[in-house]
N, CA, C and O atoms as a printed pandas DataFrame, in Angstrom:
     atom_number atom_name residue_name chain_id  residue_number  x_coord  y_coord  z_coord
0              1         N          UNK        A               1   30.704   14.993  -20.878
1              2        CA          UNK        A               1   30.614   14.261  -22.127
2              3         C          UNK        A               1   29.811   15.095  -23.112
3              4         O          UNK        A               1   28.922   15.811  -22.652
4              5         N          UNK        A               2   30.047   15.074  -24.483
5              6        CA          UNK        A               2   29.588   15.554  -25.295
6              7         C          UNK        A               2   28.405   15.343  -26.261
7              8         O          UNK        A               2   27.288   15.411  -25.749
8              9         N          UNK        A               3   28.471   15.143  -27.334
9             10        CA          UNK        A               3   27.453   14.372  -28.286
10            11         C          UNK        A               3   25.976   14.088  -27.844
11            12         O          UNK        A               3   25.591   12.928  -27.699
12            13         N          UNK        A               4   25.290   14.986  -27.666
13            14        CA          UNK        A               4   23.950   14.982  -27.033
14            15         C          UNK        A               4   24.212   15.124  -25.892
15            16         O          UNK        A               4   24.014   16.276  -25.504
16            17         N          UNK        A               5   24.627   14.365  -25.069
17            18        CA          UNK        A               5   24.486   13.437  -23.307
18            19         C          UNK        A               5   24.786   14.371  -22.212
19            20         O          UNK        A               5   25.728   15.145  -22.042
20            21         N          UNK        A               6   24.017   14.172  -21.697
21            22        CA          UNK        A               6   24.202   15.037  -20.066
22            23         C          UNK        A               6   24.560   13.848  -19.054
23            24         O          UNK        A               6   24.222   12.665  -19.044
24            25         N          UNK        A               7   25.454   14.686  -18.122
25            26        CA          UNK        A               7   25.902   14.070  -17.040
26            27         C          UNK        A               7   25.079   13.819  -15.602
27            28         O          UNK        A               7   24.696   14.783  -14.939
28            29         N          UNK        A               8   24.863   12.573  -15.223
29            30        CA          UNK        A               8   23.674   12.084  -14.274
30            31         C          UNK        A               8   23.546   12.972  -13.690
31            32         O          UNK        A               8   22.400   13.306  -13.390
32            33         N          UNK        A               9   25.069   14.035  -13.114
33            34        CA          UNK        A               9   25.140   15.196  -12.163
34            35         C          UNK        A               9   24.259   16.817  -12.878
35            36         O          UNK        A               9   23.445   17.670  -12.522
36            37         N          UNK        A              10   24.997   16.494  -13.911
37            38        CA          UNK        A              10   24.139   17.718  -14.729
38            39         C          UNK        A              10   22.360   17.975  -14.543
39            40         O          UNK        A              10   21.580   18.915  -14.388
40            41         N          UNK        A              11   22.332   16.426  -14.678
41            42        CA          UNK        A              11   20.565   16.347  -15.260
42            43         C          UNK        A              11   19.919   16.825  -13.805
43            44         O          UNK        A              11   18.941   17.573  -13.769
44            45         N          UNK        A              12   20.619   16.274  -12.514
45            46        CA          UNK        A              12   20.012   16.771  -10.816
46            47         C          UNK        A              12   20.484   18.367  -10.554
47            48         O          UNK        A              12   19.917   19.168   -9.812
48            49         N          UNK        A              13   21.423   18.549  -11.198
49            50        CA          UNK        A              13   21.435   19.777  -10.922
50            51         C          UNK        A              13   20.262   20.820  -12.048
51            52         O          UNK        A              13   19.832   21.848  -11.524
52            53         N          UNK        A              14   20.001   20.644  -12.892
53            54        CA          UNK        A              14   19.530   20.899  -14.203
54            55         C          UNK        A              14   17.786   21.523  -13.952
55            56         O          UNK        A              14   17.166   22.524  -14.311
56            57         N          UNK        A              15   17.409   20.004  -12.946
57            58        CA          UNK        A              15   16.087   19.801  -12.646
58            59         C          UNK        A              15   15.885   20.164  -11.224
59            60         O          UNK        A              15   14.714   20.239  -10.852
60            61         N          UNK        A              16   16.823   20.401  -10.366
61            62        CA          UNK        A              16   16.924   21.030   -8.844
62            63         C          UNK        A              16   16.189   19.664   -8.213
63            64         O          UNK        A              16   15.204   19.733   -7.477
64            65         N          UNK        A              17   17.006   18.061   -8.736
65            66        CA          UNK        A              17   16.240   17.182   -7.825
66            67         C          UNK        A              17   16.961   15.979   -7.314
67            68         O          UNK        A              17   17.775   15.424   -8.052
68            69         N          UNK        A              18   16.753   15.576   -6.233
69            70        CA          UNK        A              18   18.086   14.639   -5.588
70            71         C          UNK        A              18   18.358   13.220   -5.925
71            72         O          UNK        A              18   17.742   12.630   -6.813
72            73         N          UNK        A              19   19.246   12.708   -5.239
73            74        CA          UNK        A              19   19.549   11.302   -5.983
74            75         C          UNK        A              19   18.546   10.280   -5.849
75            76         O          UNK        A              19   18.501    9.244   -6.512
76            77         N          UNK        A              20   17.695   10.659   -4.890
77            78        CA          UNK        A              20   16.469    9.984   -4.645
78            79         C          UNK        A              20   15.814    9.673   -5.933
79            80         O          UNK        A              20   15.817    8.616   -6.564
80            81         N          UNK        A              21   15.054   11.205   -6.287
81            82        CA          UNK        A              21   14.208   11.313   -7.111
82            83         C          UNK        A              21   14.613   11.118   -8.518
83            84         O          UNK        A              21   13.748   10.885   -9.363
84            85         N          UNK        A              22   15.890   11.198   -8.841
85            86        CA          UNK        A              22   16.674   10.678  -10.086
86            87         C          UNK        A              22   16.531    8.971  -10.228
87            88         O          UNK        A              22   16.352    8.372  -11.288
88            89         N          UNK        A              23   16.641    8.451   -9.072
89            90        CA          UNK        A              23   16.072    6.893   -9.258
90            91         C          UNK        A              23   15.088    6.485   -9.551
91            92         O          UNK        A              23   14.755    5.803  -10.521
92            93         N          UNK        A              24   14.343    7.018   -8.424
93            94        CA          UNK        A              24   12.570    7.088   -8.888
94            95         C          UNK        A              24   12.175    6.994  -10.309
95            96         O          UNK        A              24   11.262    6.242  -10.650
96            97         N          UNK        A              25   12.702    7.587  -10.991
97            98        CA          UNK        A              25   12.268    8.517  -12.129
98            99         C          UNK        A              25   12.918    7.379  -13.669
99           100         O          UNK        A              25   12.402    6.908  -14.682
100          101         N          UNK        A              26   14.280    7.369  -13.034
101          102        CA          UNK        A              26   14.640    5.898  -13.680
102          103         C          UNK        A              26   14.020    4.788  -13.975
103          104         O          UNK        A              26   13.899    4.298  -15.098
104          105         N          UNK        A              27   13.417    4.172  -12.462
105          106        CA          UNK        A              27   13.094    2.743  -12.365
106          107         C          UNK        A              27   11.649    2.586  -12.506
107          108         O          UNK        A              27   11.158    1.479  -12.728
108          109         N          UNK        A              28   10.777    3.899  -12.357
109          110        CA          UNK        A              28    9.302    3.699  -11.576
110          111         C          UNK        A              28    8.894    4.681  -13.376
111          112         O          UNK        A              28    8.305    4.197  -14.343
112          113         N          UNK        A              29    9.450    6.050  -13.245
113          114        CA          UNK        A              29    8.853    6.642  -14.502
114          115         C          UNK        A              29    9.595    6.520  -15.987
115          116         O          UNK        A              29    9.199    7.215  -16.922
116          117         N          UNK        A              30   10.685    5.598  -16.133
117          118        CA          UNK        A              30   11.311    5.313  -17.479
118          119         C          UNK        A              30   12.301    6.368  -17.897
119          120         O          UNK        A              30   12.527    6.461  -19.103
120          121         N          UNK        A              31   12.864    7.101  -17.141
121          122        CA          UNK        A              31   13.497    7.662  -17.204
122          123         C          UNK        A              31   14.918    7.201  -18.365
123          124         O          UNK        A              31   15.898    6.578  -17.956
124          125         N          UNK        A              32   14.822    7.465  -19.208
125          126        CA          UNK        A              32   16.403    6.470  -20.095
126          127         C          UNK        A              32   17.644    7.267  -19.603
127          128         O          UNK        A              32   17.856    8.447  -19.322
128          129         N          UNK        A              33   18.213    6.375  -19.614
129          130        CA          UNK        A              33   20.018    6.710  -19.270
130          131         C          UNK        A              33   20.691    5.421  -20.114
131          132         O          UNK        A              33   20.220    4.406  -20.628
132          133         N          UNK        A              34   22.005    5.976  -19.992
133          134        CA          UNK        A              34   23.295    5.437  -20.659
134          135         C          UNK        A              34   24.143    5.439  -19.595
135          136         O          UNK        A              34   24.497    6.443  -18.978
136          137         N          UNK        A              35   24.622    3.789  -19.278
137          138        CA          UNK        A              35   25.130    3.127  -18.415
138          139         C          UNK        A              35   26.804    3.303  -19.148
139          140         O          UNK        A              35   27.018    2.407  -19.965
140          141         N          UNK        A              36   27.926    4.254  -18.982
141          142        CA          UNK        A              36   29.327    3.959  -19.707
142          143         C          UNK        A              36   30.440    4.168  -18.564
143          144         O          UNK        A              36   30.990    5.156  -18.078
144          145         N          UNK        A              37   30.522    2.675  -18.346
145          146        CA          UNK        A              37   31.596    2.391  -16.994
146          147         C          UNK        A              37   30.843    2.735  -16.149
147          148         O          UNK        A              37   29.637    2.639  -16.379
148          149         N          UNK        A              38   31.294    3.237  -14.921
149          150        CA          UNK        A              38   30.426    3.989  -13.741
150          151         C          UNK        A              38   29.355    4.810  -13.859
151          152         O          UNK        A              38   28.337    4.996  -13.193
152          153         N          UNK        A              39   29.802    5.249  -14.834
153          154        CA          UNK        A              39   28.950    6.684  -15.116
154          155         C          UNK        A              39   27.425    6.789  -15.893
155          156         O          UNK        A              39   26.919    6.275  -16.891
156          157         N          UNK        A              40   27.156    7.400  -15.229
157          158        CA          UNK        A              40   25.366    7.486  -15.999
158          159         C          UNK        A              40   25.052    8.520  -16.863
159          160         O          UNK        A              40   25.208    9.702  -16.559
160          161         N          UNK        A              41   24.535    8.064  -18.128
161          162        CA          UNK        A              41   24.198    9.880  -18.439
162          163         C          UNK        A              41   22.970    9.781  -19.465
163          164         O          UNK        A              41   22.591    8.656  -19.788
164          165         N          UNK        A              42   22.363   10.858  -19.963
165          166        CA          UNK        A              42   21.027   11.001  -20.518
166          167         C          UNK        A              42   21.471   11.577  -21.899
167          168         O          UNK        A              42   22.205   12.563  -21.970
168          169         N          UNK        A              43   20.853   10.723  -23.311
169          170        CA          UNK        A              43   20.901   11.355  -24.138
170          171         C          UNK        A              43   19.898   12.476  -24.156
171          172         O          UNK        A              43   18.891   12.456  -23.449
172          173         N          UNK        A              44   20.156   13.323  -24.872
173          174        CA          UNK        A              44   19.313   14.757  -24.891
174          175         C          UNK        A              44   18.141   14.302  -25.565
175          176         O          UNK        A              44   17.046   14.338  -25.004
176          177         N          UNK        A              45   18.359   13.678  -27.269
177          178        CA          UNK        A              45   17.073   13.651  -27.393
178          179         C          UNK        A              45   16.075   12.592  -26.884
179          180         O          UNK        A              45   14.880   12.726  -27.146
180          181         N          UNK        A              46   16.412   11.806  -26.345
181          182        CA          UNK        A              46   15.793   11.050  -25.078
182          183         C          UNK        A              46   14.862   11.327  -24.115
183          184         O          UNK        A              46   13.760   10.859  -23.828
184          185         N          UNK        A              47   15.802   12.495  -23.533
185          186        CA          UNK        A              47   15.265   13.066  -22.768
186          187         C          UNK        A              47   13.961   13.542  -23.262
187          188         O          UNK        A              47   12.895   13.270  -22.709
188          189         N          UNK        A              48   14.134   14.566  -24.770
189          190        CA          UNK        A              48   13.136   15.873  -24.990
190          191         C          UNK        A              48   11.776   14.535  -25.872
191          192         O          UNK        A              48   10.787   14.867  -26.524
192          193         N          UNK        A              49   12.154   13.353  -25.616
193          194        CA          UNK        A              49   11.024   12.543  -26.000
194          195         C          UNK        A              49   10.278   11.975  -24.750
195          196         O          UNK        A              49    9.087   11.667  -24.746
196          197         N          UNK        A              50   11.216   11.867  -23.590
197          198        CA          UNK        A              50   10.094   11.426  -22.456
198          199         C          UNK        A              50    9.726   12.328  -21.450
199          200         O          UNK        A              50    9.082   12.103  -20.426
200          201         N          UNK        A              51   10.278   13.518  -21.917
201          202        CA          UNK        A              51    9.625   14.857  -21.081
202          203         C          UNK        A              51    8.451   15.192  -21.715
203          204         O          UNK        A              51    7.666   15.833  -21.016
204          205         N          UNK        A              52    7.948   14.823  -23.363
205          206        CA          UNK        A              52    7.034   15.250  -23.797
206          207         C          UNK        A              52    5.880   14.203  -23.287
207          208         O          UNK        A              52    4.708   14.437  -23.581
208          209         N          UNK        A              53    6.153   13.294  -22.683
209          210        CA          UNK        A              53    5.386   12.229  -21.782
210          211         C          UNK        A              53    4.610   12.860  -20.745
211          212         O          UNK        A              53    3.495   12.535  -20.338
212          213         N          UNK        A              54    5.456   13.938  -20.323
213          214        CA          UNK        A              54    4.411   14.109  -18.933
214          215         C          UNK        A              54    4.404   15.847  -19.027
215          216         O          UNK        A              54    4.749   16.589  -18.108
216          217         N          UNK        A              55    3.868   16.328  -20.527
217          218        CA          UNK        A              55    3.768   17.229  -20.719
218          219         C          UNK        A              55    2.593   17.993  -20.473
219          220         O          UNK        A              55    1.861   17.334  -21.212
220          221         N          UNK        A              56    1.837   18.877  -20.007
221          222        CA          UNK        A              56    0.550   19.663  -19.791
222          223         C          UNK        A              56    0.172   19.866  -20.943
223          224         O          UNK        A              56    1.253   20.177  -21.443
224          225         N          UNK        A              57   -0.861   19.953  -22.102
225          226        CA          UNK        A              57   -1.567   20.358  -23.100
226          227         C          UNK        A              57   -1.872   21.632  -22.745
227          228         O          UNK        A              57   -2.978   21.261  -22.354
228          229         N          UNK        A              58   -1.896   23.025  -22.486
229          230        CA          UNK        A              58   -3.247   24.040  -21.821
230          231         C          UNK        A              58   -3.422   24.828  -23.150
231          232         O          UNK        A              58   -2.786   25.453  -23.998
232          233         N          UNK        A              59   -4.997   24.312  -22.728
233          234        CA          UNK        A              59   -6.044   24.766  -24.038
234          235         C          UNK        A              59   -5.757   26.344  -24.049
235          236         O          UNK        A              59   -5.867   26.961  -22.989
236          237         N          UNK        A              60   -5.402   26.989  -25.195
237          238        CA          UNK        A              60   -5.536   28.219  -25.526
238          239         C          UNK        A              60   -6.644   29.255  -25.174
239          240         O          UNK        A              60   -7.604   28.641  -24.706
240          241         N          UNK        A              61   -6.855   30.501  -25.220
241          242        CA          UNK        A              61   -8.125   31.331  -24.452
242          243         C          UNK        A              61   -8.760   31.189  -25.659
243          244         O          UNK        A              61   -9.986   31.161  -25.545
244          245         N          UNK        A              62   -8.254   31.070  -27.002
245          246        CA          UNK        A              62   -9.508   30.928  -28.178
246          247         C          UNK        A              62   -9.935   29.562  -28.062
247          248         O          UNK        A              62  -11.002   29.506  -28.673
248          249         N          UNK        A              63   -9.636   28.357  -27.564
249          250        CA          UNK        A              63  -10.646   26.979  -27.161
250          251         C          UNK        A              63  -11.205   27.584  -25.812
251          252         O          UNK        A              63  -12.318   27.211  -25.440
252          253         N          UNK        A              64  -10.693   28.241  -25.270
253          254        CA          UNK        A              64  -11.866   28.218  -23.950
254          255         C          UNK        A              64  -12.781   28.914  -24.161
255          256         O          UNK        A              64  -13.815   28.579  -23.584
256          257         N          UNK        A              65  -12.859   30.416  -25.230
257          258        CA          UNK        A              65  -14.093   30.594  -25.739
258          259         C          UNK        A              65  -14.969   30.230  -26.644
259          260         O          UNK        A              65  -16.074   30.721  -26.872
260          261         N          UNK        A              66  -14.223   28.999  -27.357
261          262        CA          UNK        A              66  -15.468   27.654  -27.629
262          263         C          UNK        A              66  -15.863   26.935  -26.968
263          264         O          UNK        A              66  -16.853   26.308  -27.345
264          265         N          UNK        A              67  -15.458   26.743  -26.039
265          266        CA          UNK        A              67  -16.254   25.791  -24.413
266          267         C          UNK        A              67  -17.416   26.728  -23.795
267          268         O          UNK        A              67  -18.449   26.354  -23.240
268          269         N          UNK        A              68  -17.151   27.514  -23.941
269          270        CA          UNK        A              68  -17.986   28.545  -23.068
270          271         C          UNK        A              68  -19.283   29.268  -24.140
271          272         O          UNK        A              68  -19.830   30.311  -23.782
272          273         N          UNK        A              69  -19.588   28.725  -25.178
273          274        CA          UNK        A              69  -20.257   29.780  -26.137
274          275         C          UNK        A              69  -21.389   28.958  -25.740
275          276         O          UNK        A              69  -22.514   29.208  -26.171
């Protein structure tokens, strides 16, 4: 499918993670999907909004040599 959306299969292959952890991630971490007929799929920018959810901040080496002065 086109127009943003990745295919439920795409997104496990994408992320190297199984059907397990694709549920998980659904039900437990909010994972959004698009339910059309059988098929499941992820809008993109969806996605690049709840990946920024569980994103790392890492402080730059010029803040760590303001921590350290």
């Amino acid at each position: 499918m086109s127009l943003g959306y990745i295919s439920k299969k795409d997104f496990i292959d994408e992320f190297q993670i199984n059907r397990k952890t694709f549920r998980i991630w659904v039900n437990d971490k909010g994972l959004p999907i698009k339910k059309i007929g059988y098929k499941t799929y992820i809008q993109r920018s969806e996605l690049d909004d709840w990946l920024k959810q569980f994103s790392v901040n890492e402080p730059s080496l010029l803040d760590l040599k303001s921590i350290f002065k």
